[in-house]
N, C-alpha and C positions, 0 to 999 in steps of 0.2 A: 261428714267433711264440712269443714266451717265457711259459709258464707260469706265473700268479702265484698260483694258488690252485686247491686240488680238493678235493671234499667227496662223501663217498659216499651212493650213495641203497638202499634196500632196497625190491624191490617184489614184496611177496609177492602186491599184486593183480594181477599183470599189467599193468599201463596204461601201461608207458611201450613205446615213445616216444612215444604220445600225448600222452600225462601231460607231458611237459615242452613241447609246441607248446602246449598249453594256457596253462603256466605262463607260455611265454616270451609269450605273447599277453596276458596280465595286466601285463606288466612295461613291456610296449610299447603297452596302451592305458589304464593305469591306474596308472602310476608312480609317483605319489601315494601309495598305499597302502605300499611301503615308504622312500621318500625324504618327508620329511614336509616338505623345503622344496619338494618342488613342488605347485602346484595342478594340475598336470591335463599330459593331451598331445590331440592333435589329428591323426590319423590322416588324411591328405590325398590323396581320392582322386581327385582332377585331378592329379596331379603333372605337372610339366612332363619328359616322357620323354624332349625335345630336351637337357636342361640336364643328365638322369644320362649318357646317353649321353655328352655331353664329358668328366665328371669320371672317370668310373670306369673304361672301357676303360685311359685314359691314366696312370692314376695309377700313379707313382713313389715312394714312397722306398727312399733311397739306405739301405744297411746294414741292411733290414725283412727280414721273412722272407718270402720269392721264392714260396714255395708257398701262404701266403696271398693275397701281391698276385695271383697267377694264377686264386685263388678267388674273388676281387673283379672282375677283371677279365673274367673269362666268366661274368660273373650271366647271368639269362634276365630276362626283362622278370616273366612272372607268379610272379617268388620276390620282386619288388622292394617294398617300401612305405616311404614317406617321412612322419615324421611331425613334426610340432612341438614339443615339448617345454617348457611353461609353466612357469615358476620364480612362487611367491608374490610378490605386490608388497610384499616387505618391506623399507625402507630401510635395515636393518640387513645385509641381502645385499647381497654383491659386487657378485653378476648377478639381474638380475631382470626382462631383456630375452629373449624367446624365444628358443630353437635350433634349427635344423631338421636332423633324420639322414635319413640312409639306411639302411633294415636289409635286410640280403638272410639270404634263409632256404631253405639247402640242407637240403631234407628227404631225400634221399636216405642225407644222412650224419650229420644230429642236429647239424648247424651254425647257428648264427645268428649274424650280422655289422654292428657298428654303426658307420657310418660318418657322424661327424660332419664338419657342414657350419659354415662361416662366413662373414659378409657381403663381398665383395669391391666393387670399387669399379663404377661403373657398375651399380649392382644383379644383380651376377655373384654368384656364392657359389664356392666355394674348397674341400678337403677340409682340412679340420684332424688333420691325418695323423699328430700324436702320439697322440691321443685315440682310435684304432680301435680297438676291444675285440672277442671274439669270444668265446661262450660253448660250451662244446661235451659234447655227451653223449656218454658210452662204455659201453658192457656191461665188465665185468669177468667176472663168473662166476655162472651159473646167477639167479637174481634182482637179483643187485649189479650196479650202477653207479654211474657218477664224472659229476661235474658240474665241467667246470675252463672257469679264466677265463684269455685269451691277450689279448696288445697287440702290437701291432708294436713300440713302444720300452717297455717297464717304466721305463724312467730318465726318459724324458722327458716322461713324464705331467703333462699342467698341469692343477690337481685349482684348480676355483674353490668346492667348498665347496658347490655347488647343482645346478646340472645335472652338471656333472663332479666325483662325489665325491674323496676319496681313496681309493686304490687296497688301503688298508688294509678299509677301508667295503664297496668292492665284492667282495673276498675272504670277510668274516665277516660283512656281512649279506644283498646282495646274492644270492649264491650260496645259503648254510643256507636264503634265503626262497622261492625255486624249488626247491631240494630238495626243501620241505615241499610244495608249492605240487603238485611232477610226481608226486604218488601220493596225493594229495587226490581223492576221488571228490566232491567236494562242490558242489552248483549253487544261488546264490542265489537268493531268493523274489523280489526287488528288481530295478530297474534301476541301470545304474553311474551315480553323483552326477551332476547338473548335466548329463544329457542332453540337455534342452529348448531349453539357450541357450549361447551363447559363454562357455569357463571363461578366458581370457585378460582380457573385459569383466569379468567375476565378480570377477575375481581384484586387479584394478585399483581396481575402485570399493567393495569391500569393505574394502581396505585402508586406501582415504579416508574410508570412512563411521568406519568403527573408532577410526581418529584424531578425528575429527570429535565423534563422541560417547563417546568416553572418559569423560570428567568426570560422565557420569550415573553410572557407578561410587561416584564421591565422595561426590554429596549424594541416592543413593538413601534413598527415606524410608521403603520398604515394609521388612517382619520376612523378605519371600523373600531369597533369592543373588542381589545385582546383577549380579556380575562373570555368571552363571550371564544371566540374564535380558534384560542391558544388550546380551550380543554375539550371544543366540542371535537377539534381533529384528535386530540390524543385519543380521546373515545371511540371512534373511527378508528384510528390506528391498529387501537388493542384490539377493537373487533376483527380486523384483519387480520394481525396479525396469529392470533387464536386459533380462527378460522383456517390460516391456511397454514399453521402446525398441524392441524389434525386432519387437513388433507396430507399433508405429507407421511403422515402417520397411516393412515389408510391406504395410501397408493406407495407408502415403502418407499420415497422419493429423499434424496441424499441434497442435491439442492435448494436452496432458496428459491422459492416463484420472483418471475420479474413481472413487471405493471408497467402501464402506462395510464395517468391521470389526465383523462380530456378537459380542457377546460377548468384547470388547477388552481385558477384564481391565486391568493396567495403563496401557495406553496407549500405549507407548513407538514398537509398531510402526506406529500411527495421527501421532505426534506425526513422526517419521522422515519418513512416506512424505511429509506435510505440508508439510512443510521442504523436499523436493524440489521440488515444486510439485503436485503432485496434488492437485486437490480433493477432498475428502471428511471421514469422520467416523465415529468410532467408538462403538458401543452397549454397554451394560453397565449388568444387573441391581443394581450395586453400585457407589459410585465410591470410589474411591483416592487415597487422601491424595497424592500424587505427580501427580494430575490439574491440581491449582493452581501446580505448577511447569511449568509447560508454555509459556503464555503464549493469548494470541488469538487467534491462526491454527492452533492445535490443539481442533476442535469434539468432543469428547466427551461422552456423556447419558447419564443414569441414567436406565435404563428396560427393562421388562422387554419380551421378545421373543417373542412368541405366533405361530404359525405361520397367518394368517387374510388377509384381504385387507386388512386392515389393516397388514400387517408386508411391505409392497412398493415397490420401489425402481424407478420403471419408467424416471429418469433418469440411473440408474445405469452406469456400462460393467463395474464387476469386485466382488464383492462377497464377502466377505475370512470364513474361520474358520480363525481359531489359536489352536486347542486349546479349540472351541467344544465340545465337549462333546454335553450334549445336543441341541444345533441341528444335529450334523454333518450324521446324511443327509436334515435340511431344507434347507441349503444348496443342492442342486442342484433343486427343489423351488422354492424363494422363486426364484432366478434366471431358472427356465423362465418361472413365473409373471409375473414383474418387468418383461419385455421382450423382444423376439426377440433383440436384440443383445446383452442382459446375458450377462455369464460368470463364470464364479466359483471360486475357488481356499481350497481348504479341507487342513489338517493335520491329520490325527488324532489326539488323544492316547489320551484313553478311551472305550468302546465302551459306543455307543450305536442301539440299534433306533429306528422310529418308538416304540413303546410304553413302552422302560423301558433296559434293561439287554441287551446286544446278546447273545445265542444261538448259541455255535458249533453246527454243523452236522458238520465234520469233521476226524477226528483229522489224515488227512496233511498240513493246510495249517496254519502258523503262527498264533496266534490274531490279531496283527498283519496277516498275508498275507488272513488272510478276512477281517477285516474291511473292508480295501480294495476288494475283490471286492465288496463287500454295497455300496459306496459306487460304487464303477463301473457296477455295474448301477444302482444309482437315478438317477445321471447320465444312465446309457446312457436307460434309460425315459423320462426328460426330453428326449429328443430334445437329447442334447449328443454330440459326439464326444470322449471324454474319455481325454485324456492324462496317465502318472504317473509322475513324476519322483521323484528324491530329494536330499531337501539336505543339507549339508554344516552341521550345528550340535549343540548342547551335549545335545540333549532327543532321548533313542534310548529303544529299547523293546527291553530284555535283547540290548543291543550291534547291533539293526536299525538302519537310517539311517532317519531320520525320511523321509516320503514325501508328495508334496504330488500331489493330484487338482486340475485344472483342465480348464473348459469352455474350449479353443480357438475353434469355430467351430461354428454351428448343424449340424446333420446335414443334407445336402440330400435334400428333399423330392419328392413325386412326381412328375414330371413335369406340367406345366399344371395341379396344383390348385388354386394358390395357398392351401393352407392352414398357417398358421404352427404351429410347432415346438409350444406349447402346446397347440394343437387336439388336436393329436397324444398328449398329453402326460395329461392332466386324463382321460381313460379309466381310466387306470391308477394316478393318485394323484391322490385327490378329496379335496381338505379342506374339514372337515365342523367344524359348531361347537365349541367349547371344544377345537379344537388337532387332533383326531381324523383318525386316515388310514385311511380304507374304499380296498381295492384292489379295485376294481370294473372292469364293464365300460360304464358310464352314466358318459355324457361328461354330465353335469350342470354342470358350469362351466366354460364356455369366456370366452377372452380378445379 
């Protein structure tokens, strides 16, 4: 297989060859992060083992190099994974219809082998046997080693620019980005983006909402960054929006979920979800010149948000904080209280306690990473089971991905008590008049 690039690596920590099964698994479930025209891939673990078996035993080309097809052809079943490969929904690309490979990973010898696939007729799929690339590690001497990239034909590479870069691409940045990657000791505080829901759905309806509301770009009226504001809610939107199609999908549910956005600031993410069809409506201490461009079917209110029995939403299904601030780890709090069914999805930006200004506690976690911990656990004390995703938008905290906490689904309960989740709940956060939270053990107000 011809050579078409190598680059050296130095590892004075010792880590490889770990260090590069690491890296190569970053490249093959999160591709995204150096190809910036894709959204995502899709690691498939049903694969159909009847459909590798025909392709790969048998495969032929004529004038490739015999020592690789040999390496193809005796895989083992547990080096196999098949993934998807998501290109952004951008009209400006080529291709921006899915790929599916095949990657076999000989550990014994620091190989990894990607065998693209394509659509045949009768719902077959095909190896696109120009396009097989194989990345491979060597020791050289004492801490050094080489990172090189192989093809079966170098000449005949069909590069579309998106999933299949140029060969020049996968040489200088490809390659230098696993180098860096296979002697990195480094483990993120976070989960990888857009865990929670389909990135191909994401990727689709994001691109339509984008188009869709472009034009608030134009006639934003606020002194904030539109371009900065207008896309980071669309992004939000479609997470939402994703999201709770495929709740509805799972719970067989025929309506649209309604919202309430605490603390809505602008509006835009209220005015969005609206426009889809969701009912609901957003709250805010203050209103925004940009609230009158909206129109009728965007309910927006000035009014301030006090944490009491007054401030409950009991017909509520999702109840919304972006970049609510001080309400953050009331949020989980108002929703327990709100309804059994209520759930709720809240973004951090600034750190906030119930009292004031949020408390780190400890040096080795990010002050970002605890404070999610501080909102997990009030979730958790809510009787929610609460899952944390991260999205993909303009608003980071010193280059973390923003991170979104949501109530999925009540916590089940004790066996025959029939006591609902805020029984449970109101022990351990009592609210007390003028806003106040006694952490106590006096279930004093129950629902």
């Amino acid at each position: 297989m011809p050579e078409l690039g190598r680059t050296c690596v130095r590892d004075p920590g010792s880590v490889l060859p770990a260090g590069f099964w690491a890296a190569v698994t970053v490249w093959v479930e999160k591709p995204q992060v150096v190809n910036k025209r894709l959204c995502g891939s899709c690691v498939e673990h049903n694969w159909d083992q009847a459909a590798v078996h025909t392709l790969l035993p048998g495969l032929s080309c004529p004038g490739g190099d015999e020592e690789v097809l040999a390496h193809i052809r005796g895989y083992q079943e547990s080096d196999v994974i098949v993934r998807t490969v998501i290109p952004k929904a951008n009209p400006h690309y080529g291709c921006t219809e899915p790929r599916r490979e095949i990657i076999i990973r000989d550990v014994s010898s620091n190989v990894v082998t990607f065998v693209p696939l394509e659509g045949g007729s009768g719902g077959h799929f095909q190896v696109k046997e120009n396009n097989i690339y194989q990345i491979r590690l060597s020791a050289v001497v004492d801490d050094e080693w080489s990172l090189s990239l192989h093809t079966v034909y170098a000449e005949s590479w069909e590069s579309d620019g998106v999933i299949y870069p140029k060969i020049s691409w996968m040489t200088n940045e490809l390659l230098s980005r696993l180098a860096k990657w296979s002697t990195e000791d480094k483990k993120s505080d976070f989960k990888s983006t857009l865990s929670l829901i389909a990135v191909d759905k994401y990727s689709k309806l994001y691109q339509s909402l984008k188009e869709k509301y472009k034009d608030m770009v134009k006639v934003w009226p606020e002194v904030t960054d539109p371009e900065k504001f207008v896309y980071e809610d669309v992004a939000i939107a479609t997470y939402l929006l994703v999201l709770w199609e495929e709740e509805r999908s799972q719970k067989q549910l025929e309506e649209k979920q309604s919202f309430v956005d605490l603390g809505c600031g602008n509006g835009l993410l209220v005015h969005i979800l609206s426009n889809e069809g969701h009912p609901g409506r957003g709250i805010d201490v203050r209103r925004r010149r940009i609230w009158d461009m909206y129109g009728s079917r965007t309910i927006l209110e000035e009014s301030a948000i006090t944490p009491s029995d007054n401030s409950l939403f009991p017909h509520t299904d999702w109840i919304i904080g972006n970049h609510s601030d001080e309400l953050t780890p009331w949020l989980p709090v108002i929703a327990a209280r709100s309804s059994y069914s209520c759930r709720f999805f809240v973004l951090p930006c600034c750190f906030f306690s119930f009292f004031g200004k949020f408390n780190r506690k400890s040096s080795k976690k990010t002050q970002y990473r605890e404070y999610l911990d501080f909102v997990l656990e009030v979730g958790d004390r809510c009787g929610f089971l609460v899952e944390e995703d991260c999205l993909r938008i303009p608003s980071t905290k010193r280059g973390s991905p923003a991170v979104t906490l949501q109530k999925r689904r009540p916590r089940p309960m004790p066996g025959g008590l029939g006591i609902s989740p805020v029984m449970l709940v109101t022990p351990l956060l009592v609210i007390q008049p003028r806003g106040h939270v006694t952490m106590t053990r006096v279930a004093s107000m129950v629902m």
